[in-house]
C-alpha positions in Angstrom: -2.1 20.4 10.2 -4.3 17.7 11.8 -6.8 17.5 8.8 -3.7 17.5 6.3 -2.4 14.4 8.9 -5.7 12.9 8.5 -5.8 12.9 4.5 -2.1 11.1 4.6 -0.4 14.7 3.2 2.7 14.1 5.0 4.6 17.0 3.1 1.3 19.3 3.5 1.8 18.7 7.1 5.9 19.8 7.3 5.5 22.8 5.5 3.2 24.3 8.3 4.7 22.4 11.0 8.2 24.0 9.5 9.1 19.8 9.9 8.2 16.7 9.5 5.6 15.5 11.9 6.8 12.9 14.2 5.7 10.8 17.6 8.2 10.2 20.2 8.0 7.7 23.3 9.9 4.9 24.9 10.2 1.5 23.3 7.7 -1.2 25.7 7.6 -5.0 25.3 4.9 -6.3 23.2 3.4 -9.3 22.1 6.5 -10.3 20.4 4.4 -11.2 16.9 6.6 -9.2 14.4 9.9 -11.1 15.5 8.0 -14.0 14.9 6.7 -13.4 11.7 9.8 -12.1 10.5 9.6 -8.3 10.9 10.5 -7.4 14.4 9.0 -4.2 15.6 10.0 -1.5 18.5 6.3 -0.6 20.1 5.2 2.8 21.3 2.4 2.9 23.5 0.5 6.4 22.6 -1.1 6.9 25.9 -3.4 10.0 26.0 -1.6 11.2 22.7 -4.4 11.1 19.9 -3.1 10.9 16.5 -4.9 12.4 13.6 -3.6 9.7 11.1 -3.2 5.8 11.0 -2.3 3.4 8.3 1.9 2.3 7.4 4.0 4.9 6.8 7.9 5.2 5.4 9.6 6.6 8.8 12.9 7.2 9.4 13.9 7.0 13.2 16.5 8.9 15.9 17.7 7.7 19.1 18.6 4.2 18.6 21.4 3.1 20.0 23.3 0.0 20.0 26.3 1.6 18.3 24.6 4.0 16.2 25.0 7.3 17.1 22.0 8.8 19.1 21.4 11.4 16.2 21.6 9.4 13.1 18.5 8.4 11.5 17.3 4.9 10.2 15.1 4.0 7.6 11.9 1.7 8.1 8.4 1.0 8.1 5.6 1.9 10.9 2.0 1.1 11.4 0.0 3.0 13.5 -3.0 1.9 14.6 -5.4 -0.9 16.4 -3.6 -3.4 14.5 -7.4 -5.3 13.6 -5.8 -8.5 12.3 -4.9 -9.7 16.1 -8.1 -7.8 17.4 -6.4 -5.4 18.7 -7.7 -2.4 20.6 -5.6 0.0 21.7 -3.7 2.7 19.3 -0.2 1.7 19.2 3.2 2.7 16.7 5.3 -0.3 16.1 8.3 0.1 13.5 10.3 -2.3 12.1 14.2 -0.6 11.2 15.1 -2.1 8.1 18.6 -4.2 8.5 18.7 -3.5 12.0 19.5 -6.0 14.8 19.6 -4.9 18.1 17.5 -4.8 21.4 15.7 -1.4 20.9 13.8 -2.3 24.7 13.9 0.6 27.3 15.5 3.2 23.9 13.5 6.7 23.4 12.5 6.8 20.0 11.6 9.8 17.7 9.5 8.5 14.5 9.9 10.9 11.4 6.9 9.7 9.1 8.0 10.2 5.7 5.2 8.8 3.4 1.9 7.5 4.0 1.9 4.0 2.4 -2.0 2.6 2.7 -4.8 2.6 5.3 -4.7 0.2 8.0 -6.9 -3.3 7.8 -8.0 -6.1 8.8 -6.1 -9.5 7.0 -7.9 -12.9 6.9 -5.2 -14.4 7.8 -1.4 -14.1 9.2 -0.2 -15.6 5.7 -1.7 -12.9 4.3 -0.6 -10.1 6.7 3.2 -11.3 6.1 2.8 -11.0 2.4 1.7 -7.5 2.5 4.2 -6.5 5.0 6.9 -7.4 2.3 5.1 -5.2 0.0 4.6 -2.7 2.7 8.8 -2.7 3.2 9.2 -2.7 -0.4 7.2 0.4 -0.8 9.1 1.7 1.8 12.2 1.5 1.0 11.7 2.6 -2.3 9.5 6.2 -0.7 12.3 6.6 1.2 15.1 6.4 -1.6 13.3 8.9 -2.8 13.2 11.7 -0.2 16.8 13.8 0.6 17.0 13.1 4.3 17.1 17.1 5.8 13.9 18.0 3.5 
């Protein structure tokens, strides 16, 4: 499993998992970067966990609430990662919920990662990070129209 994880063989990984492979934790405050550069993320710190895989991934997520119910799913993007563009050093999941506006703060998160997307790196520049995360949602979305949401 953790060799399939680490080539980005998402659908490798959930047929001998007998699922999809997900990370689960509570939703921490962070630097507050996304919401500034227009993609607002819920952070989850991976503590001891040691995930074979980083990059941005199509993920759909459980447990929000804020009027959704606790078991629905929604659709977004995730990186997971050091995040090197703001030097930093510490593994970390942040996802961004497409069309979702709510305080996520304190929530317990399950992450579903769908499809990997591309390998995490380093930007020269913040412009330049915000133009690929519109590519990045893009790609996203479009992964995730893709996949029937029980498979």
């Amino acid at each position: 499993v953790r060799v399939a994880l680490a080539r980005g063989d998402l659908e490798q990984a959930r047929l001998l998992l007998g699922r999809r492979y997900c990370l689960w934790g509570r939703v921490i405050g962070g630097q507050r970067l996304g919401r500034t550069l227009g993609f607002p993320t819920a952070n989850l710190r991976l503590g001891r966990r040691r995930s074979p895989m980083d990059g941005i991934f199509a993920v759909r997520v459980r447990g929000v609430g804020n009027g959704h119910p606790q078991q629905a799913s929604l659709p977004g993007v995730a990186s997971l990662g050091t995040r090197p563009t703001v030097n930093g050093t510490d593994p970390l999941l942040e996802v961004h919920l497409f069309d979702f506006d709510g305080d996520l703060y304190g929530e317990y998160l399950s992450v579903d990662f769908l499809r990997w997307l591309r390998a995490e790196r380093k930007f020269e520049s913040l412009d330049a990070l915000v133009e690929q995360m519109h590519v990045d949602s893009a790609r996203a979305r479009a992964a995730l129209a893709e996949i029937p949401r029980r498979a």
